[in-house]
N, C-alpha and C positions, 0 to 999 in steps of 0.2 A: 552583262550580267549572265554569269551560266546558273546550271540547275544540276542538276545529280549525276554525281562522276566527271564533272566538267562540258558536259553536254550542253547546250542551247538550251533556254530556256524558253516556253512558251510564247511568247510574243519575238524571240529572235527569230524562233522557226519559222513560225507564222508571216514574215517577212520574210524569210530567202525562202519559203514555196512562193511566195507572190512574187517575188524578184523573177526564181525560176519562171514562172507559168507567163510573166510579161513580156519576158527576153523571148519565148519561144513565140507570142504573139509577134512581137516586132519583126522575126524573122520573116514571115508573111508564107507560112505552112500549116496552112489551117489544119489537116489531118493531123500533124502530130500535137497541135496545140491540143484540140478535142483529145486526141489519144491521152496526153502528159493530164487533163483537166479529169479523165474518167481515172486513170491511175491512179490519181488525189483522193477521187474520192472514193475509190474501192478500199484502199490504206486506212483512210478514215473511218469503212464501215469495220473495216478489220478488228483496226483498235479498239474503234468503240465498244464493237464485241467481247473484246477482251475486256475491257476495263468494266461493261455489264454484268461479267460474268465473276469475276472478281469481287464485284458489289454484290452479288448472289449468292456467291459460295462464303463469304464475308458476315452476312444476314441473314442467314441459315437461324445460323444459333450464336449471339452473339456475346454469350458467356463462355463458351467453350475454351477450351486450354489453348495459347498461340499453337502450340505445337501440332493439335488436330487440325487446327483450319491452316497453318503451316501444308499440311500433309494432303489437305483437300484440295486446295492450290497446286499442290504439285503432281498430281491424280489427274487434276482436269484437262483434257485434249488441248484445249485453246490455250487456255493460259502454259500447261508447258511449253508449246509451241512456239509463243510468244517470247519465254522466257531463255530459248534454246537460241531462237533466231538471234537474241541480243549478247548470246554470250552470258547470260546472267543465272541461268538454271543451277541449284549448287548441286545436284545430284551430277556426281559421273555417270559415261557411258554405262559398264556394268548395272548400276543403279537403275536406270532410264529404262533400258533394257529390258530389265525383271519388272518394273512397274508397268510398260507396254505389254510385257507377256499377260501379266494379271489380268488385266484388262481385254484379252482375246476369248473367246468365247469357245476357247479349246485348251486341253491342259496341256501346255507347253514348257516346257524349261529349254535354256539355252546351252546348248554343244558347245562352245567355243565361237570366237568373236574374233576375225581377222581387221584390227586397223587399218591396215595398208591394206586392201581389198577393200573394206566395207563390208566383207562375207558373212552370213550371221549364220549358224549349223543351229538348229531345233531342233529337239526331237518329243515326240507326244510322251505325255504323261500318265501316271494311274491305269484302271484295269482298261485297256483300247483305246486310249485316247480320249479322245472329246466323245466316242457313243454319240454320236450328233448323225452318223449317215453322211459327215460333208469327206470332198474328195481331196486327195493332196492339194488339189492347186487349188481348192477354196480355203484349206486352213492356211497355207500358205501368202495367201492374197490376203487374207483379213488378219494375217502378221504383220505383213507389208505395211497394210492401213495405218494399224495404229503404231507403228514403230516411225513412221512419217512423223508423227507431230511429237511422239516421245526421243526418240533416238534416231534422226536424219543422218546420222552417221553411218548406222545401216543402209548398204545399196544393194545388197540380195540377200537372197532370206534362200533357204534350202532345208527341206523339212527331211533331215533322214531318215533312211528303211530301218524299219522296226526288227532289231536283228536280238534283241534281248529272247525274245520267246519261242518256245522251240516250238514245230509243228506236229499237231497232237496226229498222231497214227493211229490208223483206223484196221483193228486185227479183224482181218475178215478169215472164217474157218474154207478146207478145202470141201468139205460136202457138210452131210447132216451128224449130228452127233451121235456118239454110238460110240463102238467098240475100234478102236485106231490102231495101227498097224505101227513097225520103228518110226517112221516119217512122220506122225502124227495124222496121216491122213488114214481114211478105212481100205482094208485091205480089198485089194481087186477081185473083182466075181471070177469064180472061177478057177483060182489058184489053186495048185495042187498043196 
């Protein structure tokens, strides 16, 4: 019997992990048995996670339009991550991208996005950016973070220099004000 997409259904899986996890006892490699046995069940805390959260973000408000909880689903950390890992996510890369950015705690928009690299170009948004005080490689790093569970397609992030703003110049006068000379400065003591 399969289940969704043609996938195994709950009790086949359930029997080829137990199949797995017997064959590797038979083998008589206790460390990997225990290794294969904690991998199960980290998978298991994984999912479970996910499917909690799902039932969370679900039970919110359970009148709301499919479309908002559609949209809250695909906003959440876990569950996109989830959904990326399977192939199942319907937002594109682009898509994923701008949704991870939203979700950074800096105003970012996206420079351009290299496929074939993985490269992702940022650059800060609005009057200095985030005004948060954090350092390139903090805004940068907490890109990184959350572009992981939205957009793993991304494998560097590169926050470029701020080259839109020019540098405000500071007129500093040559003496005290007063009476100035062709040069703008005051004529020298003494001059005939």
């Amino acid at each position: 019997m399969s289940g969704v997409r043609g996938g195994p259904d709950a009790e086949t899986a359930g029997r080829a992990v137990e199949e797995i996890l017997d064959r590797l006892a038979a083998g008589g490699d206790r460390a990997a048995c225990e290794t294969a046995e904690e991998l199960v069940r980290v998978l298991m805390e994984f999912y479970g996670a996910g499917f909690a959260r799902v039932l969370d973000l679900l039970g919110r408000d359970p009148g709301r339009p499919a479309g908002e909880a559609r949209d809250a689903l695909l906003g959440d950390e876990l569950v996109a991550s989830l959904l990326v890992l399977h192939g199942l996510h319907p937002d594109d890369v682009p898509t994923r991208v701008a949704r991870a950015l939203s979700a950074v705690p800096h105003a970012l928009e996206s420079a351009g996005f290299d496929p074939a690299t993985g490269g992702l170009r940022l650059r800060l948004t609005g009057s200095g950016g985030c005004g948060c005080g954090g350092t390139r490689e903090a805004v940068e790093q907490a890109a990184r973070d959350v572009l992981a569970c939205f957009a793993p397609e991304v494998t560097a992030v590169v926050l470029e220099a701020d080259t839109e703003r020019e540098p405000v110049l500071l007129q500093i006068g040559a003496g005290p004000p007063g009476p100035s000379g062709p040069n703008g400065r005051p004529p020298a003591a003494g001059a005939p």
